[in-house]
mmCIF file of the C-alpha atoms, coordinates in Angstrom:
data_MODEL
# 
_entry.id   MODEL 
# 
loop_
_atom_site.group_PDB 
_atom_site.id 
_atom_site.type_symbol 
_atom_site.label_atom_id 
_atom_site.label_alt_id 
_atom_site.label_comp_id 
_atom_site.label_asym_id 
_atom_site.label_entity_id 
_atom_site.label_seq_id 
_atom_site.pdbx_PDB_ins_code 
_atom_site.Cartn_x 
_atom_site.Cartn_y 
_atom_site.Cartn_z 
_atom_site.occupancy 
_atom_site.B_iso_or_equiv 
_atom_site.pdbx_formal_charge 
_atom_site.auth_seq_id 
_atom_site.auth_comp_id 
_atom_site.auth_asym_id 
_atom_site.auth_atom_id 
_atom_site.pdbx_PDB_model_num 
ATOM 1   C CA . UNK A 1 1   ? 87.901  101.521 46.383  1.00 0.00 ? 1   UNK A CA 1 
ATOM 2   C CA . UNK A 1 2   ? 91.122  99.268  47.746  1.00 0.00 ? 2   UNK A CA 1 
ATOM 3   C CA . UNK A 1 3   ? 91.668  95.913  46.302  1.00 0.00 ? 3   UNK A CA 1 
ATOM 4   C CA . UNK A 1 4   ? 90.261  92.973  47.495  1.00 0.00 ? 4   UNK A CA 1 
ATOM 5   C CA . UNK A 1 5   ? 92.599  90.559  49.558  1.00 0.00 ? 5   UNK A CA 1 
ATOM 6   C CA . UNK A 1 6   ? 94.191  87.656  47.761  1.00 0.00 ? 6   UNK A CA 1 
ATOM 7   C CA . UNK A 1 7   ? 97.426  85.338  48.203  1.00 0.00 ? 7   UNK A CA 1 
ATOM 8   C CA . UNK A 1 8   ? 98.033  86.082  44.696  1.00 0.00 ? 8   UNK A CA 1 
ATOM 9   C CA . UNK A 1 9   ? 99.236  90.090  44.789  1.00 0.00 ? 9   UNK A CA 1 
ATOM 10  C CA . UNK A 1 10  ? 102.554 91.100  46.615  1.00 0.00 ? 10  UNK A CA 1 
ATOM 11  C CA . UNK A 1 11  ? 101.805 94.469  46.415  1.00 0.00 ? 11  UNK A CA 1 
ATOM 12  C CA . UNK A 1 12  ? 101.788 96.604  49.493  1.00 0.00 ? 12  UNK A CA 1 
ATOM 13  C CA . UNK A 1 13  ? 98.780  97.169  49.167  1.00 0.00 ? 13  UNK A CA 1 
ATOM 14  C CA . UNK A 1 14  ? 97.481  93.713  48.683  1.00 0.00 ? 14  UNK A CA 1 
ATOM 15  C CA . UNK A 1 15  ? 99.277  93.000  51.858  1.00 0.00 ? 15  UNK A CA 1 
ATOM 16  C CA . UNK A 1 16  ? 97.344  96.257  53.418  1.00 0.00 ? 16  UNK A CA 1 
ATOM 17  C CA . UNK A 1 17  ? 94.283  94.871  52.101  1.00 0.00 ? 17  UNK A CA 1 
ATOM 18  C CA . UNK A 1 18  ? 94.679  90.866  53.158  1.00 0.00 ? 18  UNK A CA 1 
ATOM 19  C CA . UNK A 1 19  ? 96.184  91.887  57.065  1.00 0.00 ? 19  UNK A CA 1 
ATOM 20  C CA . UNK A 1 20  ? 92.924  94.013  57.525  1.00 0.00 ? 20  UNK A CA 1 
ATOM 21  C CA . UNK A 1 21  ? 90.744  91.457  56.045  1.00 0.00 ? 21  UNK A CA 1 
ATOM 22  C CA . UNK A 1 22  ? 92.880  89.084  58.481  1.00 0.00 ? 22  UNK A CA 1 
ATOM 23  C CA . UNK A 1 23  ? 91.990  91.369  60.945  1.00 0.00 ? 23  UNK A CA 1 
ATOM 24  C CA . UNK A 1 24  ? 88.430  92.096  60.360  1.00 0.00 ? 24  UNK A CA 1 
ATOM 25  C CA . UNK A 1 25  ? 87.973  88.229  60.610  1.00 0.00 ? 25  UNK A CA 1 
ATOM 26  C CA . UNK A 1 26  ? 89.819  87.744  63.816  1.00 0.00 ? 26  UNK A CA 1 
ATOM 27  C CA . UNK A 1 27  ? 87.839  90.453  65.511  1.00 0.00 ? 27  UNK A CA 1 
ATOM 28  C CA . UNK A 1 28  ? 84.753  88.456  64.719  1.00 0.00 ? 28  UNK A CA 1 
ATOM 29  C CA . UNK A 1 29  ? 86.197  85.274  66.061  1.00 0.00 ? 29  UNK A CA 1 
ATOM 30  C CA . UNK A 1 30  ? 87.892  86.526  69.301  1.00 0.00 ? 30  UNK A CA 1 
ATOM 31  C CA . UNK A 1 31  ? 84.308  88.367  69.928  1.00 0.00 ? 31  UNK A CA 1 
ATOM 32  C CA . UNK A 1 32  ? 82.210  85.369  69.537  1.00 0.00 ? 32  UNK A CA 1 
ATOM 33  C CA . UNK A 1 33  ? 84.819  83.159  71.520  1.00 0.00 ? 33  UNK A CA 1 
ATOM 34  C CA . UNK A 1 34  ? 84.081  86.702  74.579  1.00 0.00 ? 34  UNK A CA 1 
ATOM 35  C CA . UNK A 1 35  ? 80.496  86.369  74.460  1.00 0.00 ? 35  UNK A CA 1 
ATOM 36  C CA . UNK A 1 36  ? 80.194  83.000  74.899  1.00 0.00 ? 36  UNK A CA 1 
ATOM 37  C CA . UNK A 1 37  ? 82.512  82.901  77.822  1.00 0.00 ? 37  UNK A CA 1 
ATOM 38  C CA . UNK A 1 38  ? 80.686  85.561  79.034  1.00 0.00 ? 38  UNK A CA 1 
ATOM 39  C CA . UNK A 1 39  ? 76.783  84.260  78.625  1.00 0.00 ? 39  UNK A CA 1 
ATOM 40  C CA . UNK A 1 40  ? 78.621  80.987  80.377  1.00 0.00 ? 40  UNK A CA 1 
ATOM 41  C CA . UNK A 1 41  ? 80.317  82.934  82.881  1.00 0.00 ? 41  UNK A CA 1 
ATOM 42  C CA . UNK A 1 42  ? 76.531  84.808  83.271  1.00 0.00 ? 42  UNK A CA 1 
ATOM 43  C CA . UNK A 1 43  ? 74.476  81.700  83.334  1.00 0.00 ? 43  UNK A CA 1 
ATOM 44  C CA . UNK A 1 44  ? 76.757  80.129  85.917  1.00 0.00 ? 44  UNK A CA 1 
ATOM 45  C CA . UNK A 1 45  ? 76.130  83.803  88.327  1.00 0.00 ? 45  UNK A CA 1 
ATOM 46  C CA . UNK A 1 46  ? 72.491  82.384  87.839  1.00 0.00 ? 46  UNK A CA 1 
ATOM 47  C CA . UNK A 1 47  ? 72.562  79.040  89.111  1.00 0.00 ? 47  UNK A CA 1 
ATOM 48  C CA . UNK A 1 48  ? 75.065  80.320  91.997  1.00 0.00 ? 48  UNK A CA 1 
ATOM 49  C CA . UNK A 1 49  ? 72.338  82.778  93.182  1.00 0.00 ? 49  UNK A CA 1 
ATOM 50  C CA . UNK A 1 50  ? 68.820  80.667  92.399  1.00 0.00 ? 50  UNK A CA 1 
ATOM 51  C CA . UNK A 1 51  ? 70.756  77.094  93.486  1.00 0.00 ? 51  UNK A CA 1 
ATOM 52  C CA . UNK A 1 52  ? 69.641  77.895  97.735  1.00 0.00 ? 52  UNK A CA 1 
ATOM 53  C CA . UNK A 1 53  ? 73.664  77.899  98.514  1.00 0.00 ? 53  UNK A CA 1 
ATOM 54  C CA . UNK A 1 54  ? 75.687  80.889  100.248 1.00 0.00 ? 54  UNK A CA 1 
ATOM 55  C CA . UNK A 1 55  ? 77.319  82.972  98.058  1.00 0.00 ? 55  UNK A CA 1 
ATOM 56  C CA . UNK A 1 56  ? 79.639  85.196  99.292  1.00 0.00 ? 56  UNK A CA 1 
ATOM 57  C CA . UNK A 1 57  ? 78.513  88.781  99.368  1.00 0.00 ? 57  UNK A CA 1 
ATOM 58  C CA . UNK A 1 58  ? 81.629  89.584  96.545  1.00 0.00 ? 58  UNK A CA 1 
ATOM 59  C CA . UNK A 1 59  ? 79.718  87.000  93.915  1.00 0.00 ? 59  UNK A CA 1 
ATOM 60  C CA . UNK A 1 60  ? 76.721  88.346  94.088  1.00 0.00 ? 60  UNK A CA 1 
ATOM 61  C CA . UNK A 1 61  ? 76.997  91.028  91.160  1.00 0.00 ? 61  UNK A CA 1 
ATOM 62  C CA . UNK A 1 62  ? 76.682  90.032  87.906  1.00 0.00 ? 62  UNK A CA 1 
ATOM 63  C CA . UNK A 1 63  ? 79.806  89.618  86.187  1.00 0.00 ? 63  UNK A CA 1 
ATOM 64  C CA . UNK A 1 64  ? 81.179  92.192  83.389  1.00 0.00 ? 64  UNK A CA 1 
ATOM 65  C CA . UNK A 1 65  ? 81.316  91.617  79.762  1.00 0.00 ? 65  UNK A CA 1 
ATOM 66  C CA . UNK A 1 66  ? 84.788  91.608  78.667  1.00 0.00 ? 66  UNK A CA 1 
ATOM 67  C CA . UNK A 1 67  ? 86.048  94.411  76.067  1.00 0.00 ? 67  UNK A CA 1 
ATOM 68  C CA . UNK A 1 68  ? 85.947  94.020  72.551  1.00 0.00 ? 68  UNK A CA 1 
ATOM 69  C CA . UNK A 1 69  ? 88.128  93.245  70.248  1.00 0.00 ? 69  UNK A CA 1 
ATOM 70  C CA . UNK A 1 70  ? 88.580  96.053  67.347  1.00 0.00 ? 70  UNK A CA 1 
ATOM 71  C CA . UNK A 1 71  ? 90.685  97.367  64.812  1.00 0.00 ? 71  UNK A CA 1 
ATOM 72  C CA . UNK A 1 72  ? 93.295  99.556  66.052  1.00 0.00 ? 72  UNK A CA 1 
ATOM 73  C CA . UNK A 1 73  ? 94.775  102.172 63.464  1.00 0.00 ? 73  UNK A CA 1 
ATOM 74  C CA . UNK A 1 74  ? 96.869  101.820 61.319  1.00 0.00 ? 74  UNK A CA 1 
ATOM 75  C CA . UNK A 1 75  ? 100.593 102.094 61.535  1.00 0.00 ? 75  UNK A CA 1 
ATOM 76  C CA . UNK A 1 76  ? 103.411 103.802 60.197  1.00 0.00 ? 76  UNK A CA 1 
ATOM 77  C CA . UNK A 1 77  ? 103.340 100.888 57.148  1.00 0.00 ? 77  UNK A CA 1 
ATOM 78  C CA . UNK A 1 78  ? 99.127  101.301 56.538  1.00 0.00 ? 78  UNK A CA 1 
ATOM 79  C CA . UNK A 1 79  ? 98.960  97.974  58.121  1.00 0.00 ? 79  UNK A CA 1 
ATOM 80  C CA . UNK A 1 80  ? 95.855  97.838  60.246  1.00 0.00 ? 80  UNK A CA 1 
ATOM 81  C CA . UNK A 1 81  ? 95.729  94.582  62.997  1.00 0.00 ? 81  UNK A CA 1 
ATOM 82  C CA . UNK A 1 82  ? 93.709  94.416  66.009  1.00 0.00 ? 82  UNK A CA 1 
ATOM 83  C CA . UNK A 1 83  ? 93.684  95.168  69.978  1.00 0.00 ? 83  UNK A CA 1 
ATOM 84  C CA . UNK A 1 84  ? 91.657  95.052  72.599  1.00 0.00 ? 84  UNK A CA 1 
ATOM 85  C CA . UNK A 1 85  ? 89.495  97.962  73.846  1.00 0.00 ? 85  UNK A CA 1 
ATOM 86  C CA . UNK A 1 86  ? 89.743  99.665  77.006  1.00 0.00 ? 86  UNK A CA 1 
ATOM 87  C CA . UNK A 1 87  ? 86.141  101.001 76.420  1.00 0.00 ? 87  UNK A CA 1 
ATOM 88  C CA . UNK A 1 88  ? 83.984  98.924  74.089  1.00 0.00 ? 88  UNK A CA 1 
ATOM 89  C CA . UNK A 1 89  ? 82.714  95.976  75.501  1.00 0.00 ? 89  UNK A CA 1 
ATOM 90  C CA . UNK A 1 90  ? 81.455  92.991  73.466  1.00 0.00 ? 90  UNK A CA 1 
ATOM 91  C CA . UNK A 1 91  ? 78.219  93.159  74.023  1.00 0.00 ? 91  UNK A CA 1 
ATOM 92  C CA . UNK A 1 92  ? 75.685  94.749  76.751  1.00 0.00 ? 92  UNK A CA 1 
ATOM 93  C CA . UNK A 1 93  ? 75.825  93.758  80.469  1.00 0.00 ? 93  UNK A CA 1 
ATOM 94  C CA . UNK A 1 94  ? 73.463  91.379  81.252  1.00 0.00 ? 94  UNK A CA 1 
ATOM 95  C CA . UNK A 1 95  ? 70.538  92.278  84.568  1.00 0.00 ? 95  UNK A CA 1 
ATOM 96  C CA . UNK A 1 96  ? 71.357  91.240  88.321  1.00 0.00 ? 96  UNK A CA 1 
ATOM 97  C CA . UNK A 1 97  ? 69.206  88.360  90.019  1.00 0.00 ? 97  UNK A CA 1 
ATOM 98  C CA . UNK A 1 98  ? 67.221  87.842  93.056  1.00 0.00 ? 98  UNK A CA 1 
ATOM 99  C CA . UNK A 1 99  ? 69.692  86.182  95.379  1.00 0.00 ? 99  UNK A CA 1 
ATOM 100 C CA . UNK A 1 100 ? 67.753  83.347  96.909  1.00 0.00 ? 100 UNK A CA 1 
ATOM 101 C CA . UNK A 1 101 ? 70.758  81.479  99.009  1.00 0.00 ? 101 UNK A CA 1 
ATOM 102 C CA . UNK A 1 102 ? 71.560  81.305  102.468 1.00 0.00 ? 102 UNK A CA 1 
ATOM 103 C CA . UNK A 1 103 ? 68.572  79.359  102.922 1.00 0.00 ? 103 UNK A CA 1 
ATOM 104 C CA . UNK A 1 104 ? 69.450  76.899  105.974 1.00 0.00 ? 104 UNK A CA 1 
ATOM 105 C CA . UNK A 1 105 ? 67.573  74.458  108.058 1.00 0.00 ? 105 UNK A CA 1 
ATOM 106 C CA . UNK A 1 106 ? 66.134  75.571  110.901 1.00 0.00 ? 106 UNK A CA 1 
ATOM 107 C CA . UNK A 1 107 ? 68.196  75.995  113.720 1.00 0.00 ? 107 UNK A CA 1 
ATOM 108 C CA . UNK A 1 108 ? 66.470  74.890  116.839 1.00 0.00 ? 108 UNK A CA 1 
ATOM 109 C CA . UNK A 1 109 ? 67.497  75.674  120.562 1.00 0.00 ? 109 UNK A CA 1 
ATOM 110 C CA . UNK A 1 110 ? 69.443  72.617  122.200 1.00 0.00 ? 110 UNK A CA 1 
ATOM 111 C CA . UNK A 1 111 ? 67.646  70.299  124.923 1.00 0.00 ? 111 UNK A CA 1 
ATOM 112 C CA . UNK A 1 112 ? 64.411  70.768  123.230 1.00 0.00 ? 112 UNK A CA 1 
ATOM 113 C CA . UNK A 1 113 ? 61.973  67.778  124.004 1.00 0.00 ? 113 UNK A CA 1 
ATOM 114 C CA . UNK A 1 114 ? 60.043  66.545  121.301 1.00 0.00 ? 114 UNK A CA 1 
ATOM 115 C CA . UNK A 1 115 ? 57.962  63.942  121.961 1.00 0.00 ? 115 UNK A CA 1 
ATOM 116 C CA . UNK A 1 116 ? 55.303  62.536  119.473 1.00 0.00 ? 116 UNK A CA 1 
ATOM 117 C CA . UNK A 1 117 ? 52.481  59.948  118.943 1.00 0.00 ? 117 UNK A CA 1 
ATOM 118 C CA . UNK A 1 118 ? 52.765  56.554  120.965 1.00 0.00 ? 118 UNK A CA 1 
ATOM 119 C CA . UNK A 1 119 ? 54.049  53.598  118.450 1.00 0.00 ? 119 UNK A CA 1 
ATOM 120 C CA . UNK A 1 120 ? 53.566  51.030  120.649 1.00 0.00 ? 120 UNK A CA 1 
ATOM 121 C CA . UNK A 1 121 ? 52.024  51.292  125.203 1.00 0.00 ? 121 UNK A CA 1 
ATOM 122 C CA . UNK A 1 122 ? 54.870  53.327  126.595 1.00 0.00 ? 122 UNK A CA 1 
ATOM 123 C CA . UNK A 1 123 ? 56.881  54.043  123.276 1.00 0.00 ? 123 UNK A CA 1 
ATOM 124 C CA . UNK A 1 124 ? 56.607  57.631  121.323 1.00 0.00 ? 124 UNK A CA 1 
ATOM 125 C CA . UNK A 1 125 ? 58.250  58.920  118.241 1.00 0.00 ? 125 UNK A CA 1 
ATOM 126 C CA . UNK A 1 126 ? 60.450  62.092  118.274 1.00 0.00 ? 126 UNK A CA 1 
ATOM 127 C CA . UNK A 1 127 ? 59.745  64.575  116.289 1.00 0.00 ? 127 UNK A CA 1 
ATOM 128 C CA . UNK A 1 128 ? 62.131  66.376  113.935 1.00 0.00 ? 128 UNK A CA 1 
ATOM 129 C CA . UNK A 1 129 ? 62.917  69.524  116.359 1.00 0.00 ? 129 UNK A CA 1 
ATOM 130 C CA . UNK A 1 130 ? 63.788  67.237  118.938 1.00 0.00 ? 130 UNK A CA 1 
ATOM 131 C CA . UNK A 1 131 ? 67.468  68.000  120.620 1.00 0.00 ? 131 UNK A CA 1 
ATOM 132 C CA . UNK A 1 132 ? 67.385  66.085  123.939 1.00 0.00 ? 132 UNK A CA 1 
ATOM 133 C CA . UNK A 1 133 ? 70.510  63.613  124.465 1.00 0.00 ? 133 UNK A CA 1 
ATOM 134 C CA . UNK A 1 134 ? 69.843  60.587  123.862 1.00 0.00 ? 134 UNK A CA 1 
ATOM 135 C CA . UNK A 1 135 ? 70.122  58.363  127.114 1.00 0.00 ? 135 UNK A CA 1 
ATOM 136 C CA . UNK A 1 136 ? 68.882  61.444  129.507 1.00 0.00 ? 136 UNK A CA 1 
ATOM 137 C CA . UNK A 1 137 ? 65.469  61.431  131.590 1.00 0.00 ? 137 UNK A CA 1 
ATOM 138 C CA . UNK A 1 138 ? 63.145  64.417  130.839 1.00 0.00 ? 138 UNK A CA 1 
ATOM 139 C CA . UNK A 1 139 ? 62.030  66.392  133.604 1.00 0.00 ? 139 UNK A CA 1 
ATOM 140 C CA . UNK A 1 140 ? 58.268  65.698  134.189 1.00 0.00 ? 140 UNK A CA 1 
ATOM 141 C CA . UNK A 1 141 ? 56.382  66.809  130.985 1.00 0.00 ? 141 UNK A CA 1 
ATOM 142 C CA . UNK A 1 142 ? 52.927  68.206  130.630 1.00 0.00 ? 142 UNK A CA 1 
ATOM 143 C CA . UNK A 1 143 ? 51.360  65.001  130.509 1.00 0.00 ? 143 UNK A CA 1 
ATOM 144 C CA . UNK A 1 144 ? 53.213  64.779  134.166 1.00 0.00 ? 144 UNK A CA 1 
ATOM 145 C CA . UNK A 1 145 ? 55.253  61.905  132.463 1.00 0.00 ? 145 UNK A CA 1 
ATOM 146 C CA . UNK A 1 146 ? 58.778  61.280  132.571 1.00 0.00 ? 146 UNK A CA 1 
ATOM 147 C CA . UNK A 1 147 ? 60.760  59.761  129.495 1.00 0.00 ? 147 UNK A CA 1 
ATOM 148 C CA . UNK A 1 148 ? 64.191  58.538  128.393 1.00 0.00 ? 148 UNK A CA 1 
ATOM 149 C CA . UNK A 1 149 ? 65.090  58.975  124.513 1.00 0.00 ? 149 UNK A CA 1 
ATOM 150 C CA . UNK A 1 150 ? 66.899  56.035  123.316 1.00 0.00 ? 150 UNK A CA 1 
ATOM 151 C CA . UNK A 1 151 ? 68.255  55.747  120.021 1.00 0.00 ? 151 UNK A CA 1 
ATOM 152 C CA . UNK A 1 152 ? 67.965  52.606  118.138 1.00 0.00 ? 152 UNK A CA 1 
ATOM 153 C CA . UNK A 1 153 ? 69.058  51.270  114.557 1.00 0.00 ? 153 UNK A CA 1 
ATOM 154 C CA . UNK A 1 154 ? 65.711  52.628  112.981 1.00 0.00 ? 154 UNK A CA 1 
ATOM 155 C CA . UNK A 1 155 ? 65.967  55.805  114.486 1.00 0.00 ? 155 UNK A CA 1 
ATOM 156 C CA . UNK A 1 156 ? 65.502  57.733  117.816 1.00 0.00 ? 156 UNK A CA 1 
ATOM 157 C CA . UNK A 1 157 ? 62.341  57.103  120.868 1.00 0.00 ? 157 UNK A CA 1 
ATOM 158 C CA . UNK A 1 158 ? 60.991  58.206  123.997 1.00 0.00 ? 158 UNK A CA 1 
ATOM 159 C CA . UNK A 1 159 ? 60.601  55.631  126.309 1.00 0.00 ? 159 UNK A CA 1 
ATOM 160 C CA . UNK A 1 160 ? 58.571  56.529  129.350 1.00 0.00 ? 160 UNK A CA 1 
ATOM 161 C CA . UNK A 1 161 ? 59.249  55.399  132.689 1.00 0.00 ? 161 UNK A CA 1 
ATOM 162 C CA . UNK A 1 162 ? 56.897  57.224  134.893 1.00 0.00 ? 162 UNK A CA 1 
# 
């Protein structure tokens, strides 16, 4: 049985006894510091790959939990302080999750006409896959119509003309 760390003793051994109590408590605090950086570090992987956004192909793996700290032995004095390991991590590594990003809008082909219900005699709405330029004629369209899509303050319309 060793002697319990105090301020008090000057023995080597007290000294032995308070630097690996020092270091027993040090361990604890540089561990709990890890793990929360890495459940942060985790839970921000999570957002990135539920959140809809790209995320490049490199950020997609979950990331690592840091090594430990632990008590490395003791030197040539009995003193006994602490390092990091090259094989212990701090805790487990958390699971992967379903990538849901790269969702985009639609991408529709250009020059697509559009053309929807008549808002007033001989103007239509356009409808959200529309792509003509504004200020060009249509070619005749099934209704054997011909249109011109203006844009306006409020928005976009087809304007027919024949």
């Amino acid at each position: 049985m060793g002697i319990a760390p105090s301020a008090d003793q000057t023995t080597l051994t007290a000294a032995q006894a308070n630097i690996l109590a020092s270091s027993k408590a040090n361990c604890a605090l540089l561990n709990n510091n890890e793990i929360k950086t890495y459940i942060s570090a985790y839970n921000d992987y999570c957002l990135a790959m539920g959140s809809g956004s790209f995320v490049p192909v490199e950020r997609r793996t979950p990331p690592a939990p840091p090594f430990a700290w632990v008590l490395a032995p003791a030197d040539a004095n009995g003193f006994v302080f602490y390092i990091q390991s090259t094989t212990e991590t701090v805790c487990a590594q958390l699971p992967p999750v379903t990538y849901v990003g790269g969702i985009t809008a639609p991408v529709y082909p250009p020059d697509v006409v559009a053309i929807g219900h008549q808002i007033i005699p001989g103007w239509f709405s356009v409808l959200p896959n529309d792509t003509w330029p504004a200020g060009k004629e249509t070619e005749a369209q099934p209704d054997g119509h011909v249109y011109v899509k203006q844009l306006t303050i409020g928005g976009a319309w087809y304007h027919q003309i024949s």
